[in-house]
N, C-alpha and C positions, 0 to 999 in steps of 0.2 A: 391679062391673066397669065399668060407665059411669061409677062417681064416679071410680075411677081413670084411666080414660082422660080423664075432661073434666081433673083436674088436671096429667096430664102434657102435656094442650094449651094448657092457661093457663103450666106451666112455660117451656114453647117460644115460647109468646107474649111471658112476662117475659123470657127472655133475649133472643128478638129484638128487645124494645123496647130491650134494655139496650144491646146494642151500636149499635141506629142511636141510642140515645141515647149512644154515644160517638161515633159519627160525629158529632153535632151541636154536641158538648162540644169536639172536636179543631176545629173551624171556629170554634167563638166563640171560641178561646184562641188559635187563628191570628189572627183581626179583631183581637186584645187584642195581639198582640205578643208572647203569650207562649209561644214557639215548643217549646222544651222539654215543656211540659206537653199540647201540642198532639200531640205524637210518643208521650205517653205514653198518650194518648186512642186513638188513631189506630193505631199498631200492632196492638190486638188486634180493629180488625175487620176488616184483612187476611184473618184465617184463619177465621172466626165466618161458616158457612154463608149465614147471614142477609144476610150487608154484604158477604162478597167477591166477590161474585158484582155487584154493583153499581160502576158508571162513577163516581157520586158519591164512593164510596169514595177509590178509587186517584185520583183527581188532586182530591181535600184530600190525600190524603198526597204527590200531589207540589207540590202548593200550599206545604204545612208545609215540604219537604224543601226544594225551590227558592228560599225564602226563609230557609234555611240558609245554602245555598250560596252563593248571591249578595248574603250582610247582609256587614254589617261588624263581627260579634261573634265572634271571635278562638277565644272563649271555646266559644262555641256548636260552630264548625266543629271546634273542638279535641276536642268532647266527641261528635258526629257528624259523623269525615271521609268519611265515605261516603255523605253527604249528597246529591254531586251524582248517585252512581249511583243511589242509591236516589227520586230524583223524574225522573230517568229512566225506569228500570223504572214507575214508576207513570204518568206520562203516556202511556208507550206501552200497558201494561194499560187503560190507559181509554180509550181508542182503541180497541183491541181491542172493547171494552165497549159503546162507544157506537154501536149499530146504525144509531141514526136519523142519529146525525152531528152531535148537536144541539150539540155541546162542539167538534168536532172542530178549529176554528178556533182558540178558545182553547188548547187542547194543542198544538198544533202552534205558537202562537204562544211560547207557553212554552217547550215543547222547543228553537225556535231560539234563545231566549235561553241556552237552557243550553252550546248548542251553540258559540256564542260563546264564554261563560265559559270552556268548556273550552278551547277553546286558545288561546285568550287566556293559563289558568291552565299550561295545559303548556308553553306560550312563556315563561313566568316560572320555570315550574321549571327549565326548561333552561337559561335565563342562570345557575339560581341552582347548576347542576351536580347538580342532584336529579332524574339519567335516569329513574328507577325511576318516581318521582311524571311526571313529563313525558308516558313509555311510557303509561301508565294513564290520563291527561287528553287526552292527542290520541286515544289509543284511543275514550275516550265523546263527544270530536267527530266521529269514525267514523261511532260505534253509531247515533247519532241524523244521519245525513244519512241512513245505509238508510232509518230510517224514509220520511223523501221520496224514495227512489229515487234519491238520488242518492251522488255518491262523493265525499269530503270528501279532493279527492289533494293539499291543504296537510298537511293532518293527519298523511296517509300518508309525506310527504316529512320533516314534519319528525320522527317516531316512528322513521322509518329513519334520520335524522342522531343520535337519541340510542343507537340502538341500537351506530351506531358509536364515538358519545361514550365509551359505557360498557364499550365494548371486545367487543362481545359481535359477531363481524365475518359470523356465520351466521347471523343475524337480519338486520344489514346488506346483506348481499347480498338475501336473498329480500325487503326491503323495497324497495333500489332494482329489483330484476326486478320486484317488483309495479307501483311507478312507470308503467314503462315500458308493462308491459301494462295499465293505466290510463288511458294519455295522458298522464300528468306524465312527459313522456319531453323534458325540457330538457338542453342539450347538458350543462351540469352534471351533472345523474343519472348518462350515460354515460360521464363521467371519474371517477366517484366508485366506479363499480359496476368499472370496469377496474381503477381502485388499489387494490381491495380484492380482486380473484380475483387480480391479481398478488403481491400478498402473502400471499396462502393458496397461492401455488404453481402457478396455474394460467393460465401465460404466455399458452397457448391463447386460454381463453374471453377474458382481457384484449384479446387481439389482435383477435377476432371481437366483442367490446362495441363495442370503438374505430371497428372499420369498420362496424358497425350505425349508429353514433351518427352517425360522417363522412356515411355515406348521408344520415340524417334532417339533418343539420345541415352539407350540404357547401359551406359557406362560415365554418364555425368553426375558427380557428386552433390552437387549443388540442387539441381533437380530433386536428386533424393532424397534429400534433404527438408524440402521444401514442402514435399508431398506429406511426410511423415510428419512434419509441424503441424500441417491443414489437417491433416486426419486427429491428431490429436485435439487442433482447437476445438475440431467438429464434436468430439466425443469418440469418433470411429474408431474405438480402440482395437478392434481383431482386425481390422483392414490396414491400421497404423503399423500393427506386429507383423503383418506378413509385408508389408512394404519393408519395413526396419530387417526383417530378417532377409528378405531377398537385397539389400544392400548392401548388408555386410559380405553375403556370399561375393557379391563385385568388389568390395573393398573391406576386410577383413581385417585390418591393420588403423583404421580408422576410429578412434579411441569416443568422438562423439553418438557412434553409432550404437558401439556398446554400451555406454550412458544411456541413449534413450531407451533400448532394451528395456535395461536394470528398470528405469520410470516405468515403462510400462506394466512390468511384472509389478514395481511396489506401487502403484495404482491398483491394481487386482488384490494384494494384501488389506492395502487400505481403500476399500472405497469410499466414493464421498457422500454416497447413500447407502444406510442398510450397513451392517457386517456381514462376513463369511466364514464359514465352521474353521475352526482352528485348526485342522490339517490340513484344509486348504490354504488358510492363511500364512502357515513356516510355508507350505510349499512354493506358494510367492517369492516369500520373506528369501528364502533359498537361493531362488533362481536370480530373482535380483541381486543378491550378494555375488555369486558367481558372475551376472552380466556386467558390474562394476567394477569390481575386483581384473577381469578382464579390459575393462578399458584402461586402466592402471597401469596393465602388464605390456599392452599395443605400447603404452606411451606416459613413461614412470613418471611425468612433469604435466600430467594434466590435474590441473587444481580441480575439475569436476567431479571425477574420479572419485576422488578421497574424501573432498565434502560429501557426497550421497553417501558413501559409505556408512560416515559418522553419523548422521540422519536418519536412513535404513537402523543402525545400531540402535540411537535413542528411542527409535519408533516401537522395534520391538524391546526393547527393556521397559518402555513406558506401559505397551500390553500386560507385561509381568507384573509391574508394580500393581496395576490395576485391580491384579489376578490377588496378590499378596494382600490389598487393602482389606477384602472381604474374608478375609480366614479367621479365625477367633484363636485358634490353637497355638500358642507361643514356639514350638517346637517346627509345628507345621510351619509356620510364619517365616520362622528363621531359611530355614531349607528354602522357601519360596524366594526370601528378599536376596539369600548367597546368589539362586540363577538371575535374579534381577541384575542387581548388583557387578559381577561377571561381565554380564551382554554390556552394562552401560559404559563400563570402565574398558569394553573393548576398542569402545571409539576413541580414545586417546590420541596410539600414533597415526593414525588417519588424518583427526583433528591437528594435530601437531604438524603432519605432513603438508595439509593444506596450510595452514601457517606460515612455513617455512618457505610457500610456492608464492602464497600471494599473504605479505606481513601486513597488508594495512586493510584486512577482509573487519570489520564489526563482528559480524556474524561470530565467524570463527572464534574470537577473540573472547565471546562473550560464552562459547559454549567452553573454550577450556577453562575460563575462571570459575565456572559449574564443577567442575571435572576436577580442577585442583583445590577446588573446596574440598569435593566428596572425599579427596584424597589424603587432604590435609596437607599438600605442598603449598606452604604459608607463601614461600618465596617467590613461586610463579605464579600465584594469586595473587599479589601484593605488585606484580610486575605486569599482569593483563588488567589490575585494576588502573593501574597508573597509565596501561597506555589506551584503554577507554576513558580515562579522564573521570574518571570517580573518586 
């Protein structure tokens, strides 16, 4: 009985020398360069009671691994691409391992090498259109900032831009709301996370991102922008107008802003249900002439400008005509068709101006040869028909 127990303590003995004598074997084939055979030393004292339990272990195996990961042998990475995860896992295991802390510098000095590589390496995947490889390399830039405590929200940002890359756009969302509740909450984030719940159908949250973002970033253009789009898809037209008007107050000189004004007031003129009494209606008609006419003056070379003008004009000339068709009175008529007539021949240099902003517009083209009929300029009729091809 004692001769068999002393031999199955010298068995226990021989294998524990055997595996720290792999530990020792995977470290001198690491020193040698020969990294392969060092991983084939080195994996089985991972699991060998004796070594896995040991901080020396796990970071030679992220020693071996990390100098995978970070060589320049194609060959090697090709044959272990999970390289960088797996001297991850082992530096942080030895960490774990390391009560006294006697390494703990070294690991940690390591791990932020890795942590670099990686997205260093997922920045490369993603130029190279390989989301999947990208997702998986910012993710172990991630894993290893927990380690420090701390949050790697480059990583996080750009793991969310592949996730939209790759079209996967419920990933995308929960990636920029992480952002956000992060601190990587850049006016970018909140444009990116509104055009993506808009396109999932959910005008809403787009509308409440937009005005979240505006809050944090209430002197970005682009946001205000965005908001006052969504408010208008939505219908929200009095919440459109007070967003439109409190942008302009930030930026005042901004010729779009004044546009959408002008739409909104000639939206209130013309609705797309229902009419409205006719001194409400000039009153509209009014303020949009003035809110246009103003984006014009911000910026004498915006072709929008001048189209709605033209537009606005025919709109209310076409009221008039409306007004004229039902009179019987030849005299009354006349008087009627001269204020028509007037308002409609006002859009000219408008029309002309846009024209001359943008020469290849249809639209434009088709509304002066109207205009130069009514007018009887055969010659500019005869030259907007030729260049609409009639």
């Amino acid at each position: 009985m004692k001769k068999s127990l002393f031999l199955l303590g010298v068995l226990a003995a021989t294998a524990g020398h055997a595996q720290n004598s792999n530990v020792v074997s995977a470290y001198n084939y690491l020193t040698d360069g020969n990294l392969a055979k060092a991983v084939e030393y080195i994996e089985p004292a991972i699991t060998n009671e004796g070594t896995m339990g040991k901080e020396k272990t796990w970071r030679y195996r992220g020693d071996i691994y990390r100098s995978i990961a970070l060589g320049d042998k194609p060959e090697l990475l090709a044959r272990f691409p999970d390289a960088m995860q797996k001297a991850i896992d082992s530096y942080i295991k030895a960490n774990e391992l390391d009560t006294k802390g006697s390494y703990k510098e070294d690991n940690l000095k390591a791990l932020s090498a890795l942590q670099v590589q990686a997205l260093n390496g997922g920045n490369d995947a993603f130029t190279a259109k390989d989301y999947d490889k990208a997702i998986a390399l910012y993710g172990e830039s991630e894993r290893v900032a927990k380690t420090f405590g701390q949050v790697d929200s480059n990583a996080v940002f750009n793991r969310t831009l592949a996730y939209e890359s790759k079209g996967d756009l419920k990933k995308a969302i929960e990636g920029y709301q992480e952002c956000i509740r992060i601190g990587y909450d850049k006016s970018e984030v909140f444009r990116y996370l509104a055009s993506l719940q808009k396109k999932e159908g959910d005008l809403n949250a787009a509308i409440a991102t937009t005005q979240a973002g505006h809050k944090r970033h209430p002197n970005d253009k682009e946001i205000m922008l965005d908001e006052v789009a969504y408010l208008l898809e939505a219908n929200r037209m009095e919440e459109a107008e007070t967003s439109v008007k409190a942008a302009i107050e930030k930026d005042p000189t901004n010729p779009v802003l004044h546009s959408v004004l002008g739409s909104l007031y000639d939206a209130k003129a013309n609705p797309k249900e229902g009419t409205v009494p006719e001194a409400d209606m000039i009153k509209w008609y009014d303020l949009a002439e003035g809110a246009y006419k103003k984006s014009i003056e911000v910026d004498p070379k915006f072709f929008d400008g001048y189209y709605n003008i033209g537009v606005l004009y025919n709109n209310r000339a076409a009221y008039e005509y409306d007004k004229c068709a039902k009179i019987k009175d030849d005299a009354a008529y006349a008087k009627c068709k001269k204020v028509a007539d007037d308002i409609y021949l006002k859009t000219i240099p408008y029309f002309e101006k846009a024209y001359e902003l943008r020469p290849d517009d249809k639209s434009v083209m088709q509304q002066l040869k109207k205009l130069y009929a009514k007018t009887g300029n055969s010659a500019k009729f005869d030259e907007m028909k030729k260049l609409l091809g009639e």
